[in-house]
ChimeraX commands (.cxc) that place a marker at each C-alpha (Angstrom):
marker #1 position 6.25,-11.20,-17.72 radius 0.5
marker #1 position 4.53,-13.67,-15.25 radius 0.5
marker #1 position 5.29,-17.48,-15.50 radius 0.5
marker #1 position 7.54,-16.91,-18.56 radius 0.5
marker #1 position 4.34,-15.25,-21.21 radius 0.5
marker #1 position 4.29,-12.19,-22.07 radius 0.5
marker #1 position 1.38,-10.25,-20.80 radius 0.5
marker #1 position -0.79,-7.53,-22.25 radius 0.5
marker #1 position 0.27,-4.29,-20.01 radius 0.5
marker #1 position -2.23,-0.93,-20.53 radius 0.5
marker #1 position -5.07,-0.82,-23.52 radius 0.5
marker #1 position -4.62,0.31,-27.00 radius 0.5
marker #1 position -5.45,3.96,-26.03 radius 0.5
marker #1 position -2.03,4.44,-23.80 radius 0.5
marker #1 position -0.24,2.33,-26.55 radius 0.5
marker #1 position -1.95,5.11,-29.51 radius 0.5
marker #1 position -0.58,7.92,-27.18 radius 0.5
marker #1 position 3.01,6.61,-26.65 radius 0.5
marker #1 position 3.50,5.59,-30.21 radius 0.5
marker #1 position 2.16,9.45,-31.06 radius 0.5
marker #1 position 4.24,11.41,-28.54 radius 0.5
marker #1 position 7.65,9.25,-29.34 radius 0.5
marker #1 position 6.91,10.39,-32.96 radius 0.5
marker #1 position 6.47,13.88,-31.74 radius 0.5
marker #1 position 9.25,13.62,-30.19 radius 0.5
marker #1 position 11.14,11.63,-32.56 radius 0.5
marker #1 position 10.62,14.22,-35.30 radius 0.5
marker #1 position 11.51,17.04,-32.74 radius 0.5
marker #1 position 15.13,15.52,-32.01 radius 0.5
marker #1 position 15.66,14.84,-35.89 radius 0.5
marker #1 position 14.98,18.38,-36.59 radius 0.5
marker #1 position 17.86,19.22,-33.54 radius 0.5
marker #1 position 20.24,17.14,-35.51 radius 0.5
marker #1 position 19.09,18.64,-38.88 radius 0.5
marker #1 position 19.81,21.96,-37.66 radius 0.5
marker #1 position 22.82,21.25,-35.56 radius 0.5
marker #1 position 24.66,18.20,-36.92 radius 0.5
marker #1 position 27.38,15.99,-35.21 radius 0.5
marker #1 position 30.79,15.99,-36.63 radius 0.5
marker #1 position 33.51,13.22,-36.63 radius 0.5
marker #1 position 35.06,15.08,-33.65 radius 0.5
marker #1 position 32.86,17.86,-32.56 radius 0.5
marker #1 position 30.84,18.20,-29.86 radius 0.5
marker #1 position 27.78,16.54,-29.99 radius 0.5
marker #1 position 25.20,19.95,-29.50 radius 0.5
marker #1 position 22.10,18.58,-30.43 radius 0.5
marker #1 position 22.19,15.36,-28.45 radius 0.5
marker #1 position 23.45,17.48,-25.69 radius 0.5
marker #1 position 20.92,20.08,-26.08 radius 0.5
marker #1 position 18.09,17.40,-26.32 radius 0.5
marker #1 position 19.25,15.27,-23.15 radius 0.5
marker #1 position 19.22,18.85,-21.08 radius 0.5
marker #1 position 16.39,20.26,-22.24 radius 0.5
marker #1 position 14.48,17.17,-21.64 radius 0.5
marker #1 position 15.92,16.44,-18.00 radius 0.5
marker #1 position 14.14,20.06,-17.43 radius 0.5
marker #1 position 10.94,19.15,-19.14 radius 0.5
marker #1 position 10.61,15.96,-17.03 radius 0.5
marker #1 position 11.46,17.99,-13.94 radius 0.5
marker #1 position 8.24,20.52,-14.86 radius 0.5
marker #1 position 5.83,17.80,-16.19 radius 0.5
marker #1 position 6.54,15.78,-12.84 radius 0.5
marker #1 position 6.04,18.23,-10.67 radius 0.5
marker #1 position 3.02,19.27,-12.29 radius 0.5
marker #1 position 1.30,16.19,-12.42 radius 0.5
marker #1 position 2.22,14.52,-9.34 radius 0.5
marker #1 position 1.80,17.85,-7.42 radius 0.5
marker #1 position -0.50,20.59,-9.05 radius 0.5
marker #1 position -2.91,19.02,-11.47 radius 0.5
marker #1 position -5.25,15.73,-11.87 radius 0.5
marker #1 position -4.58,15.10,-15.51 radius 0.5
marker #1 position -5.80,12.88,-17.86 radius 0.5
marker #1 position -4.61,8.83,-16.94 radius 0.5
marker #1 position -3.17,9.70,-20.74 radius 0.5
marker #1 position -1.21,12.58,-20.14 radius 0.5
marker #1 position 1.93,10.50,-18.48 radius 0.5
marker #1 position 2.03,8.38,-20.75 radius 0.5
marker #1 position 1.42,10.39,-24.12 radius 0.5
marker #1 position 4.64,13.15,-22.56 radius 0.5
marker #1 position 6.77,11.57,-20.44 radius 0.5
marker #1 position 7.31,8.18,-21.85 radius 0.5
marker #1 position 6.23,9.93,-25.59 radius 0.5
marker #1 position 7.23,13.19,-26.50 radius 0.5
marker #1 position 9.93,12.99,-23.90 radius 0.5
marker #1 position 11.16,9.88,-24.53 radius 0.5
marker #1 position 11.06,10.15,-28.35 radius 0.5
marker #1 position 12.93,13.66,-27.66 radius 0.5
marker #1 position 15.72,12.46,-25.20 radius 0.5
marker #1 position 18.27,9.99,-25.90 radius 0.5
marker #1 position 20.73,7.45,-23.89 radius 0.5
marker #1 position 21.77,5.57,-26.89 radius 0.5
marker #1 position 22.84,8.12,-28.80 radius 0.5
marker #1 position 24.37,9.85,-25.70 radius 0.5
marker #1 position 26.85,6.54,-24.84 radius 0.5
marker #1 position 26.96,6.19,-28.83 radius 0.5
marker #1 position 28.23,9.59,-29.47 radius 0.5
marker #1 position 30.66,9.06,-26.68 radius 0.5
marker #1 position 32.18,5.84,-28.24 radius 0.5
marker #1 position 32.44,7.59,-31.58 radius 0.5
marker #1 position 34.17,11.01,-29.90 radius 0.5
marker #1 position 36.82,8.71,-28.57 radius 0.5
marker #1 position 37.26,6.35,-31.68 radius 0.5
marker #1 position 37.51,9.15,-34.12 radius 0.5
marker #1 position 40.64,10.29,-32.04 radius 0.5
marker #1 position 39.00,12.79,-29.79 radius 0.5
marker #1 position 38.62,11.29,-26.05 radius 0.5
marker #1 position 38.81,14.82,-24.66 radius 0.5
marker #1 position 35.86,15.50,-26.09 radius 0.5
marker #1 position 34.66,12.55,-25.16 radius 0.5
marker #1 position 35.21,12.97,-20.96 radius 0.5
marker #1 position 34.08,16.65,-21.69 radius 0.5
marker #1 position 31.10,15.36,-23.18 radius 0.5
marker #1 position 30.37,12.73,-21.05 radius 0.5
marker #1 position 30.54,14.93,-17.83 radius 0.5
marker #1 position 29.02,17.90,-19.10 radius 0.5
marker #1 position 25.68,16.22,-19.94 radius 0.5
marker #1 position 25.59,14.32,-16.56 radius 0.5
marker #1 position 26.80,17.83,-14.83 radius 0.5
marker #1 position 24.02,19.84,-17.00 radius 0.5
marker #1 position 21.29,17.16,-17.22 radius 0.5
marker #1 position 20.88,16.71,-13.65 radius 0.5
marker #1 position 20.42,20.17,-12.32 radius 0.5
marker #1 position 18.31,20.73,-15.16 radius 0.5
marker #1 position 15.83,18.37,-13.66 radius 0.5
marker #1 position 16.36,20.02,-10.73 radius 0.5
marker #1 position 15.72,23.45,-11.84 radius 0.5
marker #1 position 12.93,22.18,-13.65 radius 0.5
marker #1 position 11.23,20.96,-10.48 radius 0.5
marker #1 position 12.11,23.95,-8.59 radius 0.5
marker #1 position 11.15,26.79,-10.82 radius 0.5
marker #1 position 7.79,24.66,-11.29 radius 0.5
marker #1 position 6.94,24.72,-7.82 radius 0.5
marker #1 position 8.39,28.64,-7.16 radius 0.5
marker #1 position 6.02,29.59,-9.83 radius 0.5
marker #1 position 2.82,27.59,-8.59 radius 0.5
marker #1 position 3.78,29.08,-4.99 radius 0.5
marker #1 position 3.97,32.85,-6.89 radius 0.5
marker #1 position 0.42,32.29,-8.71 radius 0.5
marker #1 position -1.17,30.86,-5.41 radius 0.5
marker #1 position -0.01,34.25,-3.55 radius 0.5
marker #1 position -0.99,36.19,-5.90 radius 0.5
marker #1 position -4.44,34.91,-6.32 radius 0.5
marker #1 position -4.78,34.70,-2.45 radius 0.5
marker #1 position -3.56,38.48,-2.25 radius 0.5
marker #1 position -6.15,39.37,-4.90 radius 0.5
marker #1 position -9.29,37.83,-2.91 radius 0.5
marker #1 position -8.61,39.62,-0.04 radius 0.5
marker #1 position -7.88,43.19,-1.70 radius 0.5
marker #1 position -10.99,44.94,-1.98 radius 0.5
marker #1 position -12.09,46.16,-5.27 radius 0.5
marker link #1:1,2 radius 0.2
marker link #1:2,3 radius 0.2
marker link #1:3,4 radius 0.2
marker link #1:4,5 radius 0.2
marker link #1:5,6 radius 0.2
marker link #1:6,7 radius 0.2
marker link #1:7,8 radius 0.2
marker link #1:8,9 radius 0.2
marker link #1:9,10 radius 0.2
marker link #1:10,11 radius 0.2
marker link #1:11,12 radius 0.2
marker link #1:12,13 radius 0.2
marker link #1:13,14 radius 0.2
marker link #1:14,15 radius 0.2
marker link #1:15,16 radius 0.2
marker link #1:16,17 radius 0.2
marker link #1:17,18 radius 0.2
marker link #1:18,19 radius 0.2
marker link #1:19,20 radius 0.2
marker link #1:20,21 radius 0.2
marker link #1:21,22 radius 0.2
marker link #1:22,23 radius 0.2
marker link #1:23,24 radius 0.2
marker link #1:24,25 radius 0.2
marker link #1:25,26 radius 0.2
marker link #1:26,27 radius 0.2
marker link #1:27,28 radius 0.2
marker link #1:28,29 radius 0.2
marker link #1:29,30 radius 0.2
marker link #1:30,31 radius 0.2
marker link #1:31,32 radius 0.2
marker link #1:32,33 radius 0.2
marker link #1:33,34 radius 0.2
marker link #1:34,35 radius 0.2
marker link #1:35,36 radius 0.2
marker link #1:36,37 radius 0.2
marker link #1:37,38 radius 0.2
marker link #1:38,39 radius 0.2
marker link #1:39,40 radius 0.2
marker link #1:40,41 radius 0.2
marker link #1:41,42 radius 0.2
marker link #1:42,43 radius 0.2
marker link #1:43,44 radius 0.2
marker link #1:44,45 radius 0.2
marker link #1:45,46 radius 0.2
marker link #1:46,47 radius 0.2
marker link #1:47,48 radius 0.2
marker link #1:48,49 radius 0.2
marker link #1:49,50 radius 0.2
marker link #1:50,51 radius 0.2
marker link #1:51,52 radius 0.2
marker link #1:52,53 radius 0.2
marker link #1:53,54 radius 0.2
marker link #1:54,55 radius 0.2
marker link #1:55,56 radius 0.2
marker link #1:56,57 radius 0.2
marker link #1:57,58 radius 0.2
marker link #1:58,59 radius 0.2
marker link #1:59,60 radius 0.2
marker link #1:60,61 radius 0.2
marker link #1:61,62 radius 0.2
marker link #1:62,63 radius 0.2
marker link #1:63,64 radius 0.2
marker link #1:64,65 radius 0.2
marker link #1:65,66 radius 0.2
marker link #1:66,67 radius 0.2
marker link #1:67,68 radius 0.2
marker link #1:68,69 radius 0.2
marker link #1:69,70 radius 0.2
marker link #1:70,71 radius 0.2
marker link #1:71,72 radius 0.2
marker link #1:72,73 radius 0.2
marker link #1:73,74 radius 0.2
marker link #1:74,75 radius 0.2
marker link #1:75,76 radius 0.2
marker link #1:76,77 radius 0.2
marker link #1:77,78 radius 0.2
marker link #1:78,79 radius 0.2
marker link #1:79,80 radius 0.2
marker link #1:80,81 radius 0.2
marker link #1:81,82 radius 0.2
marker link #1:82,83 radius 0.2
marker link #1:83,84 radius 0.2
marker link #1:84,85 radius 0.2
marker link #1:85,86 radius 0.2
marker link #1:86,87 radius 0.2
marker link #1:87,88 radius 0.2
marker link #1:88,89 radius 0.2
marker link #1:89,90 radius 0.2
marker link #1:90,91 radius 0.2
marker link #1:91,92 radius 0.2
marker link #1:92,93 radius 0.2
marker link #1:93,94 radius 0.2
marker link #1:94,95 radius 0.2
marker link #1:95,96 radius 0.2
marker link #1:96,97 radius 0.2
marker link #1:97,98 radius 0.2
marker link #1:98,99 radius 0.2
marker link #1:99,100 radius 0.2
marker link #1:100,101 radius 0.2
marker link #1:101,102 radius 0.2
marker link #1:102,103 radius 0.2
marker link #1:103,104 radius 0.2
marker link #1:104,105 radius 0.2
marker link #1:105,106 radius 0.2
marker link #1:106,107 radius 0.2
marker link #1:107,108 radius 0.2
marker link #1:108,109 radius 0.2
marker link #1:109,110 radius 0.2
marker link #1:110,111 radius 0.2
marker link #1:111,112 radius 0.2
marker link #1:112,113 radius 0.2
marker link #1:113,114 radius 0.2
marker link #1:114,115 radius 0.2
marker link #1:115,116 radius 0.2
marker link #1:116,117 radius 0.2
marker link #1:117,118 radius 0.2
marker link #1:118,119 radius 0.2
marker link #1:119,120 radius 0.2
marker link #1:120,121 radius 0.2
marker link #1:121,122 radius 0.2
marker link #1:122,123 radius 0.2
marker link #1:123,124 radius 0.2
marker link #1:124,125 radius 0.2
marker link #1:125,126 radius 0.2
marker link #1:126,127 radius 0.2
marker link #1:127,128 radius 0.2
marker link #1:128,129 radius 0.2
marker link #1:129,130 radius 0.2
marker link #1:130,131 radius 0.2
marker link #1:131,132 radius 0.2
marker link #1:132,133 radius 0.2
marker link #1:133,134 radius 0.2
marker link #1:134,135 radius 0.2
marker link #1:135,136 radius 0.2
marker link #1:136,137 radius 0.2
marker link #1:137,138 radius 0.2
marker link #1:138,139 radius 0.2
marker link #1:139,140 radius 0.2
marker link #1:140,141 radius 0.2
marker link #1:141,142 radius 0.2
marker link #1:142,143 radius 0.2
marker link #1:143,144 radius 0.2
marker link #1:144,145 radius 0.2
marker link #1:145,146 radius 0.2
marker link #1:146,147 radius 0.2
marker link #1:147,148 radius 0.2
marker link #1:148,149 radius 0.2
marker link #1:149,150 radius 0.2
view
């Protein structure tokens, strides 16, 4: 926002792409909670699978595209703040807390609240590091097969 309007950020293309990766995503994290739903006091598996599994998505996709590969200028947007975003979730995260502890089960709240942070993290972590470990692998081996005569 400059001078208190509201300004038209990106063109319809990166606006087409986010829209269609949040529903990818969107549908993907439904299907989560379809197969693994939440009750009053259990632990929330889906959301917690989603919010992991994501952190180590976003770890690979960065590295490759910041690092590795010239993609498409639609390619951030369409995964990371698309697919990715639709997939992952906050909300429901601090949501799911709140419920844990007002349906009378705040262990399972701190456990939950901890083990996503403690999980989510090093996901992104690993994600970024087994990215890079594997580009490294693939660039010695194709160095190691141009010098090996035939």
């Amino acid at each position: 926002m400059t001078g208190g309007a509201w300004r038209w950020r990106g063109t319809i293309d990166v606006w087409l792409v986010v829209a269609a990766g949040g529903a990818i995503g969107g549908i993907a994290r439904y299907g989560l909670l379809v197969l693994f739903p939440r009750t009053g006091t259990g632990f929330p598996w889906a959301t917690f699978f989603e919010n992991v599994a994501g952190s180590f998505a976003i770890g690979v996709m960065i590295v490759l595209i910041t690092e590795f590969i010239r993609p498409h200028r639609l390619l951030r947007p369409f995964l990371g703040v698309g697919v990715l975003g639709g997939f992952t979730t906050f909300s429901t995260y601090a949501v799911d807390v709140v419920s844990l502890v007002d349906a009378g089960a705040p262990r399972t709240a701190l456990v939950y609240l901890f083990v996503t942070l403690a999980a989510a993290l090093p996901a992104a972590w690993a994600g970024m590091t087994l990215t890079r470990a594997t580009a490294a692998y693939r660039r010695n081996r194709t160095a190691r097969k141009v010098k090996e005569p035939r």
